[in-house]
N, C-alpha and C positions, 0 to 999 in steps of 0.2 A: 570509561568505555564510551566510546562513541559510536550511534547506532541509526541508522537511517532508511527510509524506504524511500520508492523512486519506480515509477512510471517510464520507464525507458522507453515505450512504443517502437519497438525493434531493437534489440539489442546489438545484431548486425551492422543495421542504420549507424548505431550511435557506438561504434565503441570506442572509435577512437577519443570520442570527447569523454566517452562513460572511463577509459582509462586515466584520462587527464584526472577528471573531476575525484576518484577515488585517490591520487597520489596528491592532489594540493586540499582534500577538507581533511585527510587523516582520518576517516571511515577504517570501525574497527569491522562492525556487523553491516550488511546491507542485504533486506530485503527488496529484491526485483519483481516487476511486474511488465508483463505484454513482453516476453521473453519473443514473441512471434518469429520462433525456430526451435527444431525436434532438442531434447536433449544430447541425442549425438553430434547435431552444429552448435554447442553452446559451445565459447571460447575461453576451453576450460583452462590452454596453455597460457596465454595471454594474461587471467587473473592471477595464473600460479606465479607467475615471474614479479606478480606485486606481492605476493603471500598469502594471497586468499586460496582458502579450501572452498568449495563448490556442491551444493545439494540443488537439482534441478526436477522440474514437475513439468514437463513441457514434450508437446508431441506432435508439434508440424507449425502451419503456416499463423495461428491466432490463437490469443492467451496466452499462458506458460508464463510459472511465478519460480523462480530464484531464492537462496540464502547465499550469499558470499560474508565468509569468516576469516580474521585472523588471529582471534581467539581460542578456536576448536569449534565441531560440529559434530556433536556427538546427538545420537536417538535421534535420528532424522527418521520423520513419518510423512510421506508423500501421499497430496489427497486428502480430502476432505471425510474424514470419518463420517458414517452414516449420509452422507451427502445426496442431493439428487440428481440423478440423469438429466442430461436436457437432447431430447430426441435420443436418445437411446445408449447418450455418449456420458462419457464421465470427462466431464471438462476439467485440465488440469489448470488448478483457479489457486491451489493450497499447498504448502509445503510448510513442514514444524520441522525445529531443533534445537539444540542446547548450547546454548556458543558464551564461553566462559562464564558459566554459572545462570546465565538469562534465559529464559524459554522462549523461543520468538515462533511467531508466526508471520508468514509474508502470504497475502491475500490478496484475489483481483476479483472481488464481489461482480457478479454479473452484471449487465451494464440495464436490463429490463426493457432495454426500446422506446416502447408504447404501452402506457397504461392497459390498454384493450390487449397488449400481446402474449402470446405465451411464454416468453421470457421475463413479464413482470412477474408471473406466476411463480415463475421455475426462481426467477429472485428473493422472492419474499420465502420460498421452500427453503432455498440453499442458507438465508438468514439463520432461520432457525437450527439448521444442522449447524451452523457455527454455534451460536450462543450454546448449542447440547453440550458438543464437542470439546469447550471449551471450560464448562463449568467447572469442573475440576481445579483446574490449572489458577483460574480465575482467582479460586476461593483459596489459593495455597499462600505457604509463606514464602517460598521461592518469587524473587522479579520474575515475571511473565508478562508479556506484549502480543499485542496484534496489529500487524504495522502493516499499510496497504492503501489501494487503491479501492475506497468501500461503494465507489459511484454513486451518493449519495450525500448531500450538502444537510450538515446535521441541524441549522437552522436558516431564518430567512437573511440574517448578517452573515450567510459565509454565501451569499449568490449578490451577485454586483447591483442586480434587481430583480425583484421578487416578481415584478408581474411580469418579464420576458419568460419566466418558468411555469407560470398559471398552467395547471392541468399537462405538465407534462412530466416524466421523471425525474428522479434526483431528489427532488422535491418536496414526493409526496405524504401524508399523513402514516402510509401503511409502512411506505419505507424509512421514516421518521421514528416508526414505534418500534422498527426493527432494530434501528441504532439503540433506543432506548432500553429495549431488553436484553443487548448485547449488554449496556452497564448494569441493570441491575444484575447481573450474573459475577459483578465482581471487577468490574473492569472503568476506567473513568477516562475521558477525553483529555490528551496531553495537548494541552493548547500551545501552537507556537506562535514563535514574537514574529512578525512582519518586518524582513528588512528595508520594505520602501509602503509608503504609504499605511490607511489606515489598519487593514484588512489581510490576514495573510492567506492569500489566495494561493491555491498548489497546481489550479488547468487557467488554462487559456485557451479557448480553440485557434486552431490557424487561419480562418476566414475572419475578416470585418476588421483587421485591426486589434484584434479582442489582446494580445500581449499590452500591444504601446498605449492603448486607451485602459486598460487594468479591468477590464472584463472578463471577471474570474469567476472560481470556484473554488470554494476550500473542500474536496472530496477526499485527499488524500488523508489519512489519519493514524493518529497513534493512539491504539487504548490499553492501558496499563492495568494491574491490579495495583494493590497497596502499597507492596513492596516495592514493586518498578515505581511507583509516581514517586513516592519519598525522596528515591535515589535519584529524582531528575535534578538537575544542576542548571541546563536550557535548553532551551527546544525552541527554532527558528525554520521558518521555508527559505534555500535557499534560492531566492528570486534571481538570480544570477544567473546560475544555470538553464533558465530557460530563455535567455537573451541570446542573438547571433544565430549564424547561418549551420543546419542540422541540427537543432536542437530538438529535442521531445516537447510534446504541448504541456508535458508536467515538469513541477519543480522539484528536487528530494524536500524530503521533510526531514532533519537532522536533531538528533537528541541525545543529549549528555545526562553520562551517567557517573555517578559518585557513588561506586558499591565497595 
C-alpha cells in the first residue's frame, strides 16, 4: 500500500496537477491538507473517475483536511475529538479513517503565527487534544498514522538554518515538546529519504528563491505506531512535485507499506 500526505494549498488551484500527480506515483491512501474550499466544492467527481472514495473536513475559503482512498474508507470521524475552538470556531484541521486495514489521520496542525499570539496558544491546546485523541490508536496492534502538515520543523536539521528561525515559530522549545509527547503516546517519526540533496525538506516559501536555493523545511510528517513503521518498505519527499508553474509551496511525503 502506498500512502501519502500532501499540502495542496488549494485544491481548486492545484487539481489539474494534483490529478496528474495521483495517476503517475500510484497513491493508494492520500491525506490532503489546505483543501481551502467548503466540502460541497470538493471535486469529488473528478477523484471518482481515478477511484478514489473521498471523506472531507472542510467549510469555506481556509484549512480543510481530506482522506482520498482506493482501498475503502470505512469509520470516518471528522474533527478533532475533544479539540479546541479558536475564536469561537471549530477549525476543520482533522479527519480519521480506515482505508484497507490502516487507521490514518490527515492533519493540518495550526500554524501559531507569533509566539506572543493567541494562535500559539490555541496551537499548543489543539497539540494536546491530538496526542489525548490518539492514545488509543497509538498503543493498538492495528498500523495507525498521523500523516500531515504539523507546522513545526521537529529539529534544528530539518530548517535550512537555524538562526533565520531564532524566536519565531516552527521552531520553538514548546512546540518541540509537543512533537515529542505526540511520540511518547506511541507513535515514531517516519523519516524520509531526500530525493535531491542532503535534507528532505517538504515547504519552500514562494518568495526569495527559497525552492531553487533549497530553502526548506521539513514540517510535513508521518508518525506511525509500531505496527505501521515495521510495515514501512520507504518513505521519500517527493521533491518533484513541487518544481514548475502552479505548484503548491509543499511537497507529498510518500510511504510504502508492506502489510
Amino acid at each position: 500500500m502506498r500512502i501519502a500526505t500532501f499540502n495542496v494549498n488549494s485544491i481548486t488551484a492545484r487539481l489539474p496537477r494534483l490529478l496528474a500527480w495521483l495517476e503517475s506515483s500510484g497513491t493508494d491512501v492520500l491525506c490532503i491538507q489546505e483543501t481551502k474550499c467548503s466540502a460541497e466544492q470538493f471535486p469529488y467527481d473528478a477523484l471518482r473517475e481515478l477511484g478514489y472514495e473521498a471523506a472531507v473536513n472542510a467549510t469555506g475559503r481556509w484549512n480543510g483536511v481530506a482522506l482520498l482512498s482506493k482501498v475503502g474508507l470505512e469509520d470516518v470521524v471528522t474533527g478533532l475529538p475533544g479539540g479546541p475552538l479558536y475564536e469561537e470556531v471549530d477549525e476543520p484541521r482533522a479527519i480519521s479513517a480506515t482505508c484497507g486495514g490502516v487507521r490514518v489521520w490527515s492533519v493540518y496542525v495550526p500554524n501559531g503565527r507569533e509566539v506572543e499570539h493567541d494562535h500559539y496558544g490555541y496551537k499548543l491546546e489543539w497539540f494536546r487534544a491530538l496526542t489525548a485523541a490518539v492514545a488509543e490508536d497509538a498503543a493498538g496492534s492495528r498500523p495507525f498514522a498521523v500523516l500531515g502538515d504539523f507546522n513545526v520543523a521537529p529539529t534544528d536539521e530539518d530548517v535550512y538554518d537555524p538562526a533565520v528561525f531564532e524566536g519565531l515559530t516552527h521552531v520553538t522549545p514548546a512546540e518541540r515538546a509537543a512533537l515529542e509527547a505526540l511520540r511518547t503516546a506511541g507513535l515514531s517519526d517516519v523519516f524520509p529519504r531526500a530525493l535531491k540533496y542532503d535534507r528532505p525538506y517538504t515547504f519552500w516559501d514562494y518568495r526569495m528563491l527559497a525552492f531553487p536555493k533549497n530553502k526548506g523545511m521539513r514540517i510535513d510528517l508521518v508518525y506511525g505506531n509500531e505496527p505501521f513503521a515495521k510495515a514501512v518498505k520507504d518513505a521519500y519527499v517527493d521533491r518533484e512535485e513541487r518544481k514548475g508553474k502552479g505548484a503548491s509551496d509543499h511537497a507529498p511525503v510518500v510511504v510504502d507499506l508492506e502489510l
